[in-house]
Each structure stands twice: as structure tokens, then as C-alpha cells.
N, C-alpha and C positions, 0 to 999 in steps of 0.2 A: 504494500500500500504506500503511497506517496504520502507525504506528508499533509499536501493541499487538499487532502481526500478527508480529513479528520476535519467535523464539525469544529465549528465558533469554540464551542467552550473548552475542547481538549485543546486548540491552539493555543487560547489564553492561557491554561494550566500551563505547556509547557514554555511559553514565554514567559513564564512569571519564573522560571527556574534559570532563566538567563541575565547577564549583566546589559547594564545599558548599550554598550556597543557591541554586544552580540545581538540585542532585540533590533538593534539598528540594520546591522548589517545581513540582518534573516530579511529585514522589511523591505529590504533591497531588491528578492530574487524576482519578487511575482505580486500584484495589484492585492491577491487576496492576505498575504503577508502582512502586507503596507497596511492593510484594512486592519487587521489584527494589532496593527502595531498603536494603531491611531483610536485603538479603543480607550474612553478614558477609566474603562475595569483597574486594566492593568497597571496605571499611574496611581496608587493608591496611597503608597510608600516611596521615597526617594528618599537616597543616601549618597552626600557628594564628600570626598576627601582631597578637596582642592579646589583656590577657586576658579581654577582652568577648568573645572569639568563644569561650570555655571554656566559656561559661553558656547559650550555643546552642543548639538543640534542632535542628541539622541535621548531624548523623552522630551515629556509632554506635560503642562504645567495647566492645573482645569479643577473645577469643582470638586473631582474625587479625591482630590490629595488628602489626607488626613494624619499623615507624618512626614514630617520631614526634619533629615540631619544634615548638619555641614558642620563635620570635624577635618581640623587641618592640624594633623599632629606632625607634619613636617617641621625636620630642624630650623626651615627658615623661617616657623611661625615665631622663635622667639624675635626676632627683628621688630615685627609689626608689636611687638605688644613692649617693646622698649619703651620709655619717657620719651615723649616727643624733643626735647630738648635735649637730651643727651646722644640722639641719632645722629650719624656720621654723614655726610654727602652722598657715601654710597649707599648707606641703608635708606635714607628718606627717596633715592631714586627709586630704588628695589619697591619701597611701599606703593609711592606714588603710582607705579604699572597697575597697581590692580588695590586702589583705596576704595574704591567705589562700588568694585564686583558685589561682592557680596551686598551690601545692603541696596545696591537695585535688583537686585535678584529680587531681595524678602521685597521690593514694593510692587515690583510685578505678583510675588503669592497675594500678596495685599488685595490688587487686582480683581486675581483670576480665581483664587482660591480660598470661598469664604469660608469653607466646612474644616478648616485645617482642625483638629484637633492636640499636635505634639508637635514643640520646635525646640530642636535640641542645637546648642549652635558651641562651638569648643575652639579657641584660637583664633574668633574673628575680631582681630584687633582694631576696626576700622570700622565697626557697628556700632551706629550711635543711640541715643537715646528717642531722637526725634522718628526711628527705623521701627524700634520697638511700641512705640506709642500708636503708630501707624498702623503694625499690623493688630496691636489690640481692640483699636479700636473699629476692623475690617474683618477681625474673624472671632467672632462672638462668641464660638465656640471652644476654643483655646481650652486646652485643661492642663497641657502641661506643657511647662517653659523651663526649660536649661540652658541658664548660659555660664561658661565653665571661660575661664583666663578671656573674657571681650573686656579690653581697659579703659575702654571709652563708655561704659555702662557708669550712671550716676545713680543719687538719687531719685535723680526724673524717673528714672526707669522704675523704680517703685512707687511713687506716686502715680505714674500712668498705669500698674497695677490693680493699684486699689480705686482708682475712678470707673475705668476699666475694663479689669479682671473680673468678672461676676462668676467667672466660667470654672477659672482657674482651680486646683486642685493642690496642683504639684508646681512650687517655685524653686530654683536651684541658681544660685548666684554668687558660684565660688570662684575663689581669685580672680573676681572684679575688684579691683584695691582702691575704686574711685567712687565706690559707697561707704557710708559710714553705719555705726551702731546707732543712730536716731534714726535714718532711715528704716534700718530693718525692724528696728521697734515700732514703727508707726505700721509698718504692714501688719506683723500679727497682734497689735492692737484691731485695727480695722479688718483682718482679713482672716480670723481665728480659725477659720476651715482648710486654710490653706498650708501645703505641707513649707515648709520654709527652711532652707539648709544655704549658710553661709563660710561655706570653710576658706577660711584664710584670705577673707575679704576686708570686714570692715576693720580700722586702724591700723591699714596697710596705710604704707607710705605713698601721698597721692600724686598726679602730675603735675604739681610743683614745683619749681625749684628750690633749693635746701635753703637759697640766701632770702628767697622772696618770699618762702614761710616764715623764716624769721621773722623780716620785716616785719610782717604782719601782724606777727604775737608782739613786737615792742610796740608798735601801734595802738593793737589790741588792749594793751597794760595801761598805754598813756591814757586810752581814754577814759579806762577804768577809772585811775587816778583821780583827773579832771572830776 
């Protein structure tokens, strides 16, 4: 038996057992492939570990989505998640190629994909607050958010939470070093259903610089003083 001989749903099974660019490159042979590819069944789940695989043109971004990951556990994630300030000429060029991937990605899910339910995101240094806010307030259904080492994650990001979050379940916001302990306190004040795990976040040392924090604290003292 030929492949193209097998009903809709055993194609879908076994394309579901394939990587994105093998679903791609089956979708290639024959119209009724392509058709199978283009089902939005089988987009239900995506999983990216890089942000080169964003710009991809082997899957499909639609209503079914209801997970999605983008872990970038490459060595060159720690670059991006250095102090802006302390990056070298070469690392801020390296960022610069691809500052942006990632969170026009999530505004496209924002878009196209209101049913998301899980967004797990690990090493995207370059994800802001105003990213997160956006797709909170576009996928109403959100239950669970994981963002593991994003540096650019603030308090905003919990605040747009708890405005929000109605949906949410499960919150994970470790080694974002640019929230503090007020912040996560105000969430499971407001948000006491919600699961909340902060390791090795808040009274990390922020982006900053070491002399312009000081400043700030003598500042801070004088006008106590006063």
C-alpha cells in the first residue's frame, strides 16, 4: 500500500510522529501530503530551540496551538542575557541579528493564536514586558507561563499578571533578576490560586550599573535626611 492510500487520520497520526522538517519535507512529494500538512490538527504543540527555527517556513501558526516552547539552551544564550552595559561591540552585534525574533514571533501567536493555553519560554533574553502583556491580554486562556533566565522580564510582567491572568494556574519566573520581592508579593497577594515559583530571581542584582545604584541610594539617604 502506498502511503497516499491511508485515510486523513492515519496521515495525521503518523505526521504527528515527525519533526518539523521532516513534516515539511513529506509535504513536498504530493498535493495530498501538503493537505495533510496544512491541517491545523496537527499544529497543536510546537517546540523551537532556537531563534533561527522562528523564521522557518515548516509549520503553521492558527487557532489550534495550545503549547508552545522556545528554549534556547545554547552556549550563546548567555551573551543575550548579559547586562546591557557590560556587553562588548561584538556581543551587542551578535544580539542585535536577532533582538527582535523572538518576541515578534509571540505577537504574531498574539494574533493568530487565541486558544494558546502553555508558554514556556527559557533564554529569551530580549523578551520584554510590553510582549508579555500583549499576549495576556490576547489569549485569555493562558494557564500556564514559564519564563526561566528572560532579563528583561520586570515587575510589569507581574502586574500584567494579575490584571490579566484570570486564567492562569501555573506562574514560573526564575532567574529573571529584574523583579523584585514586592513584586512577587503583590501577585500571591492578588493571585492566591496561582502556582508561583521564583528561584533565584528577586534581589538578584539588576541592570544597573554598580556606580548609578549607588548614586541612587546617597540620593535616596539625602532625601530621607531632608
Amino acid at each position: 500500500m502506498h502511503i497516499t492510500q491511508l485515510n486523513r487520520e492515519c496521515l495525521l497520526h503518523l505526521f504527528s510522529f515527525l519533526d518539523k522538517n521532516s513534516r515539511k519535507n513529506l509535504a513536498k512529494t504530493c498535493q495530498k501530503l501538503l493537505e495533510v500538512f496544512q491541517d491545523p490538527l496537527l499544529w497543536s504543540l510546537l517546540n523551537f530551540h532556537s531563534p533561527v527555527e522562528l523564521k522557518k517556513d515548516n509549520f503553521l501558526l492558527g487557532p489550534a496551538l495550545k503549547y508552545l516552547s522556545i528554549c534556547w539552551y545554547s552556549e550563546r544564550v548567555k551573551v543575550c542575557n548579559i547586562e546591557d552595559w557590560m556587553k562588548n561591540s561584538l556581543q551587542k552585534d551578535f544580539c542585535n541579528r536577532h533582538e527582535n525574533t523572538v518576541s515578534d514571533f509571540l505577537l504574531d501567536v498574539c494574533n493568530r493564536c487565541p486558544n494558546l493555553l502553555s508558554l514556556t519560554l527559557s533564554g529569551c533574553g530580549h523578551v520584554t514586558d510590553d510582549c508579555i502583556l500583549h499576549l495576556l491580554k490576547n489569549c485569555p486562556n493562558l494557564r500556564s507561563l514559564k519564563l526561566e533566565n528572560c532579563v528583561r522580564i520586570t515587575d510589569h510582567t507581574l502586574e500584567a499578571v494579575i490584571l490579566y491572568g484570570g486564567s492562569l494556574r501555573t506562574l514560573h519566573v526564575d532567574f529573571c533578576r529584574n523583579i523584585t520581592q514586592a513584586g512577587l508579593e503583590r501577585v500571591r497577594e492578588n493571585c492566591p490560586s496561582v502556582m508561583l515559583r521564583a528561584d533565584r530571581s528577586a534581589n538578584m542584582i539588576p541592570d544597573s550599573k554598580p556606580r548609578k545604584k549607588l548614586m541612587l541610594e546617597k540620593v535616596s539617604r539625602k532625601s530621607v535626611q531632608l
